[in-house]
LOSE-627411 format. One record per residue: residue in one letter; x, y, z of N, C-alpha, C in turn. Coordinates in steps of 0.02 Angstrom, whole numbers, padded with zeros to 5 digits, always signed. Example, Ala and Ser with C-alpha at 12.3 -4.5 7.8 and 13.67 -1.06 7.14 Angstrom:
BEGIN
A+00660-00284+00390+00615-00225+00390+00660-00165+00390
S+00642-00112+00354+00684-00053+00357+00645+00002+00394
END
This chain:
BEGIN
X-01353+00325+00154-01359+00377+00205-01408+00355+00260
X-01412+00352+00301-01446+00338+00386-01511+00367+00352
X-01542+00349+00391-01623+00387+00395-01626+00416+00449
X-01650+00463+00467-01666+00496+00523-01700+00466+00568
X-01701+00456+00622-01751+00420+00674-01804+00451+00709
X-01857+00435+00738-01905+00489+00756-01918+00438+00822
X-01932+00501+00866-01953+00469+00946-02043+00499+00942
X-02073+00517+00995-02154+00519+01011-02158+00576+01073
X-02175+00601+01070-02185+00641+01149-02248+00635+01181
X-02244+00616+01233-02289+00606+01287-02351+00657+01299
X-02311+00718+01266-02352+00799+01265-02435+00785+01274
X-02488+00767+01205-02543+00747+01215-02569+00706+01282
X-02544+00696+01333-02561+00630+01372-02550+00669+01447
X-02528+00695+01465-02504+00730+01530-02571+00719+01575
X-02635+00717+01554-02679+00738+01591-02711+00648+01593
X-02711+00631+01541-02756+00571+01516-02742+00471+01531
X-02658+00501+01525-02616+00448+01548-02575+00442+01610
X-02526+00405+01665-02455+00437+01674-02413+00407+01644
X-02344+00437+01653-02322+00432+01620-02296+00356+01572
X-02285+00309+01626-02271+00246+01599-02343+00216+01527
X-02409+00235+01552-02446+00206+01508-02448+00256+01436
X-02412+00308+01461-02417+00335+01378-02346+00316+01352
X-02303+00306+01399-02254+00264+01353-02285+00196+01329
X-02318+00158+01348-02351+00086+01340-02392+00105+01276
X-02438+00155+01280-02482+00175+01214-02435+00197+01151
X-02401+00263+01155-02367+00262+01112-02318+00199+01085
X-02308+00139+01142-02294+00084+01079-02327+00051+01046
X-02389+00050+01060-02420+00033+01020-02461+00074+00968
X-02440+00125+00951-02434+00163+00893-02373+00144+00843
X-02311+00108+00863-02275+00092+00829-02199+00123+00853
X-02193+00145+00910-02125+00196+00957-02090+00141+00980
X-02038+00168+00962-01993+00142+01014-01931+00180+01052
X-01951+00241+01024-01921+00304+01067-01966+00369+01087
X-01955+00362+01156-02000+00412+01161-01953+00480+01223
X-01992+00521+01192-01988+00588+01232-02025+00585+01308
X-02019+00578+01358-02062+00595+01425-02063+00659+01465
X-02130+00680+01460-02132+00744+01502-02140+00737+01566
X-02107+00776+01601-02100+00794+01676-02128+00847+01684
X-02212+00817+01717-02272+00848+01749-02313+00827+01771
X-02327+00854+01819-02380+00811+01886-02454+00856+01854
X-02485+00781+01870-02481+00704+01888-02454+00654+01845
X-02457+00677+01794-02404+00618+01719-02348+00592+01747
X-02302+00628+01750-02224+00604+01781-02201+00650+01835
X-02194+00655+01894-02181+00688+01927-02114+00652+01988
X-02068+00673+01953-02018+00621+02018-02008+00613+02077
X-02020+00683+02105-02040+00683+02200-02097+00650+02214
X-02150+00633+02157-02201+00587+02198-02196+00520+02164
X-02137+00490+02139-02138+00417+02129-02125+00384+02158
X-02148+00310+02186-02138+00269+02236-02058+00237+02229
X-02031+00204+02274-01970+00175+02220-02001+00117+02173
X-02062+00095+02198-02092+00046+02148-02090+00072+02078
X-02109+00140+02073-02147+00149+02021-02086+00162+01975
X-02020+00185+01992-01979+00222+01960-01945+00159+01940
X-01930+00091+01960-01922+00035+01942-01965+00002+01888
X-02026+00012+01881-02045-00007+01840-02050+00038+01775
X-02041+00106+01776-02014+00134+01718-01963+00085+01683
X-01904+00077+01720-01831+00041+01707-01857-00029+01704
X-01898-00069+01714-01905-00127+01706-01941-00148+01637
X-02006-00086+01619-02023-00096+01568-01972-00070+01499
X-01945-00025+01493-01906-00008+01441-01850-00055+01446
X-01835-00077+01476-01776-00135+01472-01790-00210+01447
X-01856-00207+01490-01877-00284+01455-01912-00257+01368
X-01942-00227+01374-01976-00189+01274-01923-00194+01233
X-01868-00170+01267-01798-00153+01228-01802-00096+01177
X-01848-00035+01212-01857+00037+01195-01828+00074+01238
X-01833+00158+01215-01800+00186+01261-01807+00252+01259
X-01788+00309+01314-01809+00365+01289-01746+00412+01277
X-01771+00444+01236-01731+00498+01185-01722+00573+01248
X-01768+00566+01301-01750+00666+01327-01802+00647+01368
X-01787+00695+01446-01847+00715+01478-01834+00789+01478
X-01913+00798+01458-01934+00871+01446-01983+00916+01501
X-01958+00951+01542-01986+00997+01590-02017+01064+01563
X-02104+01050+01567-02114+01118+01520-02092+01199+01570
X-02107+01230+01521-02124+01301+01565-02189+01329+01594
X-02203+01295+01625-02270+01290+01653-02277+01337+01730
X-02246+01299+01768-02248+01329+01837-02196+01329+01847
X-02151+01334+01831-02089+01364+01844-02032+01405+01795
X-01995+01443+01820-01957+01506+01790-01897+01488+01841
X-01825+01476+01781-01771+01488+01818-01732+01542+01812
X-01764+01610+01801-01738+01686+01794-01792+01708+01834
X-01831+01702+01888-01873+01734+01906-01861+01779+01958
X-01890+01834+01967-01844+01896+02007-01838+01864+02079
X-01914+01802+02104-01889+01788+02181-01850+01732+02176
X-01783+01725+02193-01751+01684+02219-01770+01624+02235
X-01823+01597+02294-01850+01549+02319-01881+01512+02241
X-01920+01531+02187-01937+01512+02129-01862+01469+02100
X-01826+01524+02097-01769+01511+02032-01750+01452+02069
X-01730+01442+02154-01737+01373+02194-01772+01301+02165
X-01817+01358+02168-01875+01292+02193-01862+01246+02097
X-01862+01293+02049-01856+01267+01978-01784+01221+01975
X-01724+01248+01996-01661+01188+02012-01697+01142+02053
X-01741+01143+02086-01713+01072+02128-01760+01020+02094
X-01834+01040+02059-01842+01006+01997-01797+00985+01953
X-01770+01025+01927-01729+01008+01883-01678+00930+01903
X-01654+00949+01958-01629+00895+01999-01645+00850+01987
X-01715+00842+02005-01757+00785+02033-01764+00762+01947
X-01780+00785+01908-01769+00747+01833-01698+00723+01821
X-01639+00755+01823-01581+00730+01820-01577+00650+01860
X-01594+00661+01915-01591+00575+01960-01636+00551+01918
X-01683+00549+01905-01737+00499+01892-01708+00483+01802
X-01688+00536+01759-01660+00498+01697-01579+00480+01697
X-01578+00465+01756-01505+00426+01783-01526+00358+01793
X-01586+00342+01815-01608+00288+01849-01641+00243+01780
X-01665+00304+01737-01693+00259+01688-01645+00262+01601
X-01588+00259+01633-01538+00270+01578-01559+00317+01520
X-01576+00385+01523-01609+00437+01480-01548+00477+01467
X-01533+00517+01404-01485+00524+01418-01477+00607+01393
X-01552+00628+01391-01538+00713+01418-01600+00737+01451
X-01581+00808+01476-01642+00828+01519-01632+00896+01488
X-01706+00924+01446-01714+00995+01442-01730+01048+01488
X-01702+01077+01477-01698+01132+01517-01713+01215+01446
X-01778+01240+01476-01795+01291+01457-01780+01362+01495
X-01755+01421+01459-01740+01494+01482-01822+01523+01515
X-01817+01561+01570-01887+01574+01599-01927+01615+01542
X-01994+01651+01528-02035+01688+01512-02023+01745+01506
X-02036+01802+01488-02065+01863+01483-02136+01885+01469
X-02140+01898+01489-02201+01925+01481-02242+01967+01511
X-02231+02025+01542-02250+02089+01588-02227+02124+01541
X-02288+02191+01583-02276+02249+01547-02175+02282+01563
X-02162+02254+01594-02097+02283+01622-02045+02231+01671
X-02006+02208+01623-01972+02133+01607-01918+02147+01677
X-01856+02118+01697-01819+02121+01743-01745+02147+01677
X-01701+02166+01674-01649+02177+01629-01628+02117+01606
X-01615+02106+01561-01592+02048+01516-01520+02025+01546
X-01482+02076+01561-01422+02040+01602-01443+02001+01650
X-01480+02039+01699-01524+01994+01771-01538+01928+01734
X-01573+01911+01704-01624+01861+01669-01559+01801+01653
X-01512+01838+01625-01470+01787+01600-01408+01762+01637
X-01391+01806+01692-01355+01781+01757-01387+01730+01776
X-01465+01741+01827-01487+01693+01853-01495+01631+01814
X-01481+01631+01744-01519+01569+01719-01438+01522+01689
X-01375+01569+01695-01318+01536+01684-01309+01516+01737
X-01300+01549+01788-01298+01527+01874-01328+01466+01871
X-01402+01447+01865-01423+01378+01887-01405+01344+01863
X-01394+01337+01778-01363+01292+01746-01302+01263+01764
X-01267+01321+01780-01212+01300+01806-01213+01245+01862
X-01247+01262+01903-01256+01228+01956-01284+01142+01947
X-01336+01152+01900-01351+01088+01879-01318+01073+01819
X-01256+01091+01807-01209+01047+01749-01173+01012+01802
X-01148+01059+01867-01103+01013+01924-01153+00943+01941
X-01202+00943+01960-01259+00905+01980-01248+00855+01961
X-01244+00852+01888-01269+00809+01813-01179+00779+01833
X-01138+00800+01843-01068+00774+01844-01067+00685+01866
X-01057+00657+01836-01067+00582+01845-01125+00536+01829
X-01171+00569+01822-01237+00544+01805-01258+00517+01738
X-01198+00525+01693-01210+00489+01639-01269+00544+01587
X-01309+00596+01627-01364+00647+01588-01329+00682+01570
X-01345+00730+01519-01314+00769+01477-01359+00833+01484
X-01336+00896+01476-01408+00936+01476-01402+00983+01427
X-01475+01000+01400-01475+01028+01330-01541+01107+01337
X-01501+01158+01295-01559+01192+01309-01606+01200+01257
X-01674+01244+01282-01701+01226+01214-01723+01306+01167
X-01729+01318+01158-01764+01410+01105-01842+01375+01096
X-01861+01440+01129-01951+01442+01125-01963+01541+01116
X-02001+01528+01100-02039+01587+01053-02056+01666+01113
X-02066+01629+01176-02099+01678+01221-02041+01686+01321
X-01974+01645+01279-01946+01684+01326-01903+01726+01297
X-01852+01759+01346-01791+01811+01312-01756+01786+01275
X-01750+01740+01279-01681+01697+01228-01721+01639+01170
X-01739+01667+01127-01777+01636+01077-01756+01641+01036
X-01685+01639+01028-01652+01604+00938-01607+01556+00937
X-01584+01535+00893-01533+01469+00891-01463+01494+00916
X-01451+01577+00883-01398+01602+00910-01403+01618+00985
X-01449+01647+01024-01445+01636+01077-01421+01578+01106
X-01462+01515+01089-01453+01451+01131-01374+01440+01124
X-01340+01455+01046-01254+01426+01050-01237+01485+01096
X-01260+01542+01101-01209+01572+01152-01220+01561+01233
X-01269+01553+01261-01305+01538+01320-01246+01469+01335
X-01275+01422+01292-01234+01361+01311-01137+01378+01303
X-01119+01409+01283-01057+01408+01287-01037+01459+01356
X-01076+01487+01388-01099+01534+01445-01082+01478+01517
X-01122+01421+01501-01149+01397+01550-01081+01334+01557
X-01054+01311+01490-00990+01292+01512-00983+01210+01459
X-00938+01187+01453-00924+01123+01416-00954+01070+01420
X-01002+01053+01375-01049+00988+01357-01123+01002+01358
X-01129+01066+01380-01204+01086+01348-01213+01086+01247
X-01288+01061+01244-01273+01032+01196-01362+01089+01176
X-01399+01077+01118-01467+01100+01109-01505+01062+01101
X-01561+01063+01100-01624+01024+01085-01656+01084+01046
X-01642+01078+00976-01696+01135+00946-01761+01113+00911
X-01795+01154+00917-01864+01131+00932-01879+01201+00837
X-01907+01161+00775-01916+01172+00733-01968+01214+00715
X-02020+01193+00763-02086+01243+00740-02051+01310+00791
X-02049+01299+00836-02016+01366+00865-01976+01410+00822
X-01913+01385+00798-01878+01430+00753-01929+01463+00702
X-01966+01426+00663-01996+01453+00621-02032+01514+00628
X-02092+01494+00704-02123+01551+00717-02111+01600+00731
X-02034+01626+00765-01998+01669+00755-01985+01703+00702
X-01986+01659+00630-01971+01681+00571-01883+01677+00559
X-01863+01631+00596-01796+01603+00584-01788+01561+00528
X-01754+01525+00496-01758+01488+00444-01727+01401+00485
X-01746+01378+00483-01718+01333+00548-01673+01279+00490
X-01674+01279+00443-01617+01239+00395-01547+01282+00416
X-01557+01344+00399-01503+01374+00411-01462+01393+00483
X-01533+01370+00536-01487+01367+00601-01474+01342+00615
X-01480+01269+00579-01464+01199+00600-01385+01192+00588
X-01374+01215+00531-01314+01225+00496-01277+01252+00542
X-01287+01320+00573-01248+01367+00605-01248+01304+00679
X-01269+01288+00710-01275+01249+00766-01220+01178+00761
X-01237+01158+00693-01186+01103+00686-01196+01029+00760
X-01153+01018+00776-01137+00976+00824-01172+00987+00877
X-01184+01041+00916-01196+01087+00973-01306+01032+00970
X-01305+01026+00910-01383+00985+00932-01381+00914+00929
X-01409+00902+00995-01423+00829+01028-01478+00801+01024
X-01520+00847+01012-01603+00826+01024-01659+00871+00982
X-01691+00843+00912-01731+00880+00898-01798+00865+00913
X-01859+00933+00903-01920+00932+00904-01942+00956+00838
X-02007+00908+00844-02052+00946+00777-02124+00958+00764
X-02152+00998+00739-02222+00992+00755-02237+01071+00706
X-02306+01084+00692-02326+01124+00640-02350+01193+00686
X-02379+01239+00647-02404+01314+00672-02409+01341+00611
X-02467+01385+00622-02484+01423+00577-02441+01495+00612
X-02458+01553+00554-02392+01606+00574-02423+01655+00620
X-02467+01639+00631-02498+01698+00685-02501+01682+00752
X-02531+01617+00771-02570+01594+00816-02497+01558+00851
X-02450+01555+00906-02418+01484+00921-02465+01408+00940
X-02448+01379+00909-02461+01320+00917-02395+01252+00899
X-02416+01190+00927-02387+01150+00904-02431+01072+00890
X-02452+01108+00833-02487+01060+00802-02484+00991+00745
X-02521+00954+00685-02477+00905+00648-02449+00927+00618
X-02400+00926+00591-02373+00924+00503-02403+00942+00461
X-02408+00969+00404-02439+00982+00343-02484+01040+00340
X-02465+01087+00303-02500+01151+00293-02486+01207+00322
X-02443+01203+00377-02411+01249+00420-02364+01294+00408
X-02321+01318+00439-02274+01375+00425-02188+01311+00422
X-02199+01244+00420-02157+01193+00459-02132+01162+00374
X-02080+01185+00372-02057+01142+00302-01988+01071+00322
X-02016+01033+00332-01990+00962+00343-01930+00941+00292
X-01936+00962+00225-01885+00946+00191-01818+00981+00207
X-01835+01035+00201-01752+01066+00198-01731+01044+00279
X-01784+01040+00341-01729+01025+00397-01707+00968+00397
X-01751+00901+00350-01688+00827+00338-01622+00831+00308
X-01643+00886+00258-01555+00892+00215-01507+00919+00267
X-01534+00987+00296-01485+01014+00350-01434+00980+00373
X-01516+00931+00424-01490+00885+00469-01431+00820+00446
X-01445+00804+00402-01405+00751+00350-01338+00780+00332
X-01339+00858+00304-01270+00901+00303-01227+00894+00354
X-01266+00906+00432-01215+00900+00479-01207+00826+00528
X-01231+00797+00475-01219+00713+00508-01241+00700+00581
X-01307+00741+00595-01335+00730+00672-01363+00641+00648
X-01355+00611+00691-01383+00542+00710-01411+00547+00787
X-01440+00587+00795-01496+00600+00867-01568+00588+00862
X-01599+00587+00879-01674+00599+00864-01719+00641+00858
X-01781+00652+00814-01827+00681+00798-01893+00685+00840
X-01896+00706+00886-01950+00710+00916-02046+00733+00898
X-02058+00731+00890-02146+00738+00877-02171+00776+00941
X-02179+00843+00936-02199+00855+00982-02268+00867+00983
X-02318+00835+00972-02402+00857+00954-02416+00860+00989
X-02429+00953+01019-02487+00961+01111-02559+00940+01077
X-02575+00896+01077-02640+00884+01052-02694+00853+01141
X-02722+00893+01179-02730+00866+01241-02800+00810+01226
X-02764+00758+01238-02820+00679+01239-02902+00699+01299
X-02864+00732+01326-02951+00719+01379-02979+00776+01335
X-02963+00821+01267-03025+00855+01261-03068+00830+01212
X-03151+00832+01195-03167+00804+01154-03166+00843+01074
X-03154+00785+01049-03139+00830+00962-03055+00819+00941
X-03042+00809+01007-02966+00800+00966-02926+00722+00979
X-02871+00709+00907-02883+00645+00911-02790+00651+00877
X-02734+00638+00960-02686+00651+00961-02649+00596+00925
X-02679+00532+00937-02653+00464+00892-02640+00491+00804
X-02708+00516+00800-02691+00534+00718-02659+00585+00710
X-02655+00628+00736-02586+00702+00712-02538+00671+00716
X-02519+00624+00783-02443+00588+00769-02433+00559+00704
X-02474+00502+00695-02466+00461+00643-02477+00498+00574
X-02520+00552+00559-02523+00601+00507-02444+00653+00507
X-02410+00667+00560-02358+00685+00551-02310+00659+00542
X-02312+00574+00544-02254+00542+00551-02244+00511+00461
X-02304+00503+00436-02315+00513+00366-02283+00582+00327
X-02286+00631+00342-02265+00664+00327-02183+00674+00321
X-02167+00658+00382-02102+00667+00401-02058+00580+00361
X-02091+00556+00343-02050+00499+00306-02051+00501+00246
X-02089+00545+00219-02100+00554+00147-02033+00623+00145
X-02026+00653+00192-01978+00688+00178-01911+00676+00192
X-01894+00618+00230-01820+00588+00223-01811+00554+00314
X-01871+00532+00337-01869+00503+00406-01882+00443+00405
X-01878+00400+00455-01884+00329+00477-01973+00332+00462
X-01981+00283+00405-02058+00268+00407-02084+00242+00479
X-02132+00245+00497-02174+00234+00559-02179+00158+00551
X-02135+00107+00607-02156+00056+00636-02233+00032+00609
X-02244-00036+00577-02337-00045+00586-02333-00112+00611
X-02288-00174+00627-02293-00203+00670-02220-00221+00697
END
């Protein structure tokens, strides 16, 4: 049976690295797939030189690594947001990641449902027009580009279950695919073996990372609300051969925290439960 493969996410580094040198660091942790986030100043594609966006593509080609997903957090932008000019301004980001993991042969781009969080939300139909609408728009976009686009379930917008994401994506139209993200399901109190199952094919891209049941976080492996075994069998049931992502927000510029070891403490973990042992030279 295959082993599962595991990629690295850039997540810890946004502030500390850009993006190319935390791809460079995380190989030398032992990666050779990595996740890259799209966020300024880390990776930001409207401000890359063409130098710079060449040497993304020059170094992963000559390493003979590569990346698994670019991931756009929900940070400063909302593509359900009631002003228009926003829900804009978040497509043409989106855009601007689509070209740039065209350029560096990547071969999906996440795309997250906007927030909630006011005392007094916009109607859930509203919310979910505007956010099939853009998709839509950037599935035409993505038409030739070789990118694929995937959505993802997080805990704190409207659409935070696995069943959501298969229905959203069948909304938005043929070849949307998921990126489900494991500690999320959980913290919901979803069983994420069993949505994996229900999802089947429909996932392209996983994440993983720990939380305790109160607090969200996405922290290492071990001790958490995050049971690693049953999602390898799942995953093995429905014959995904995609990758496993690590998502540890562990932020490097603060002092006390030490993002190298949650990876590598989670990646231990995650091979003892049925994943690609961690690279050591």
């Amino acid at each position: 049976m295959t082993t599962l493969k595991v990629a690295a996410s850039t997540f810890p580094f946004l502030y500390s690295h850009d993006g190319l040198d935390a791809l460079k660091h995380l190989q030398s942790l032992g990666y050779d797939i990595y996740e890259l986030m799209i966020f300024p100043p880390h990776c930001w594609p409207a401000e890359l030189s063409a130098e710079k966006r060449r040497s993304y593509k020059e170094w992963l080609d000559g390493e003979g690594v590569r990346l698994s997903s670019l991931c756009y957090p929900l940070l400063d932008n909302n593509p359900n947001s009631v002003d228009k000019l926003m829900r804009d301004y978040t497509l043409d980001r989106y855009k601007e990641a689509v070209d740039f993991a065209a350029e560096v042969n990547c071969p999906y781009v996440i795309a997250i449902p906007g927030p909630v969080n006011s005392l007094i939300n916009p109607p859930h139909e509203w919310m979910l027009n505007w956010f099939v609408e853009a998709m839509q728009e950037l599935l035409g976009y993505m038409n030739g580009t070789g990118v694929d686009l995937l959505l993802e379930n997080v805990p704190f917008t409207y659409l935070p279950t696995a069943q959501d994401m298969v229905d959203t994506a069948k909304m938005i139209g043929p070849g949307v695919g998921i990126n489900y993200d494991i500690c999320n399901g959980a913290f919901i109190k979803e069983d994420p073996a069993e949505a994996i199952r229900m999802m089947g094919g429909l996932i392209k891209n996983v994440h993983i990372s720990d939380s305790g049941p109160d607090e969200f976080k996405h922290e290492k492996l071990g001790g958490g609300i995050v049971k690693p075994g049953p999602v390898a069998e799942a995953l093995k049931e429905i014959g995904y051969t995609g990758d496993t992502v690590l998502e540890i927000i562990s932020d490097a510029m603060q002092p006390g925290t030490d993002p190298d070891g949650d990876i590598r403490a989670s990646h231990e973990v995650l091979a003892k439960a049925g994943w690609e042992p961690l690279r050591t030279s």
